[in-house]
C-alpha positions as a printed NumPy array, in Angstrom:
array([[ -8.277, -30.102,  13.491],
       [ -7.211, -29.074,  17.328],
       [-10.198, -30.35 ,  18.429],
       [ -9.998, -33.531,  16.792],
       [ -6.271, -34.011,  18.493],
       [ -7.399, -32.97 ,  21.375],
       [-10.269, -35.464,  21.426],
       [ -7.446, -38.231,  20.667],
       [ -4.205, -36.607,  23.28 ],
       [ -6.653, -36.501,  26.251],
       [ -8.511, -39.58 ,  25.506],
       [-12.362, -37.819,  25.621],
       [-13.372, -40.865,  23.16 ],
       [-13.051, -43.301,  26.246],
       [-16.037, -41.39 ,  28.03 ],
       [-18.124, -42.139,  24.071],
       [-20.67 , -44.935,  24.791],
       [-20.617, -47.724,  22.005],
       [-23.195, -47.997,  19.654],
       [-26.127, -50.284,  20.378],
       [-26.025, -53.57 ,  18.43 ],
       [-28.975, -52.236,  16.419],
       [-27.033, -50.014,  14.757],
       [-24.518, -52.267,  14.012],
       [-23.309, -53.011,  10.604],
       [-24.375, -56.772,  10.216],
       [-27.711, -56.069,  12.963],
       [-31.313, -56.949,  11.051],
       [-31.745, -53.564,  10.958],
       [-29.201, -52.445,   9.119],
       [-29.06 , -55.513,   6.777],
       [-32.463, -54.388,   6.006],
       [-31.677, -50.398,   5.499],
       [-28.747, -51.728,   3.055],
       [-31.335, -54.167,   1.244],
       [-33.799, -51.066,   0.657],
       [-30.889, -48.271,  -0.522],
       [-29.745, -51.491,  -3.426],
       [-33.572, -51.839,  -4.334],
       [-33.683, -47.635,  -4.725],
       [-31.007, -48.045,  -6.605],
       [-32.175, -50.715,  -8.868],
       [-35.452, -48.761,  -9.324],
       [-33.762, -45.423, -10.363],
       [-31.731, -47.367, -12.905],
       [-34.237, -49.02 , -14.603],
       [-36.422, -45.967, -14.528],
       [-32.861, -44.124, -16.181],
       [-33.254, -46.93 , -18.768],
       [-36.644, -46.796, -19.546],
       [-36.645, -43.581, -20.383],
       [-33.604, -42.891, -21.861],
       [-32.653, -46.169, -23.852],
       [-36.44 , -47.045, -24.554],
       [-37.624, -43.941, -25.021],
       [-40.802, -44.098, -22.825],
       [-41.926, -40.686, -21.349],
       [-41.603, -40.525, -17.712],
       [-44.587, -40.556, -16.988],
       [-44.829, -43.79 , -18.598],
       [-41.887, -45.305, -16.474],
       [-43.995, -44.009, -13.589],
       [-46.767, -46.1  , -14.85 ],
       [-45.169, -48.982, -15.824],
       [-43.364, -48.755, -11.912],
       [-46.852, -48.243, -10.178],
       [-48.591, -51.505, -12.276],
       [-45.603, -53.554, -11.184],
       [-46.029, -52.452,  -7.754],
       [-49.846, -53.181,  -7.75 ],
       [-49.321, -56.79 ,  -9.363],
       [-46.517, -57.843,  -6.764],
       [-48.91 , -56.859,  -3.918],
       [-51.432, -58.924,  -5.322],
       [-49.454, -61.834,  -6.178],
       [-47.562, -61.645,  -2.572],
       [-51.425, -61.165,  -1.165],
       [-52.394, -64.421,  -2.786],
       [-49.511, -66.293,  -1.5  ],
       [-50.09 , -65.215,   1.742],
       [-53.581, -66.123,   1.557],
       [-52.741, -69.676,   0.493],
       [-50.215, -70.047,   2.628],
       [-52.022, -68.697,   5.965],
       [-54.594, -70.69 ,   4.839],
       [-54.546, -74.345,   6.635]])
């Protein structure tokens, strides 16, 4: 706590360098970050209801999770093929 008040009363956080605009809130970056942690999210609660309001072993949520995973790659791998293609 002193240190903290001491930080403020003798005014060390003017020396602090601002943060790049990288690492700002509404940068790419960090849009992107933020877009990942929802889709983590999303995945852990439909693995929560897989398995615990379907039923379905784990190991078949993991299943069902890695097919889905294969068959968007494939279906974003033909649409970039057909769109690259001109």
């Amino acid at each position: 706590k002193a240190a903290f008040i001491n930080f403020i009363s003798d005014e060390e956080w003017k020396s602090i360098e601002p943060v790049s605009s990288w690492f700002g809130p509404s940068s790419f970056l960090m849009s992107s970050m933020s877009a990942l942690f929802k889709l983590s999210m999303w995945i852990r609660h439909g693995h929560g209801y897989l398995t615990e309001n379907l039923g379905i072993p784990v190991w078949g949520s993991y299943a069902l999770f890695g097919l889905a995973t294969l068959f968007l790659g494939m279906v974003l791998g033909l649409v970039s093929e057909v769109l690259g293609a001109d």
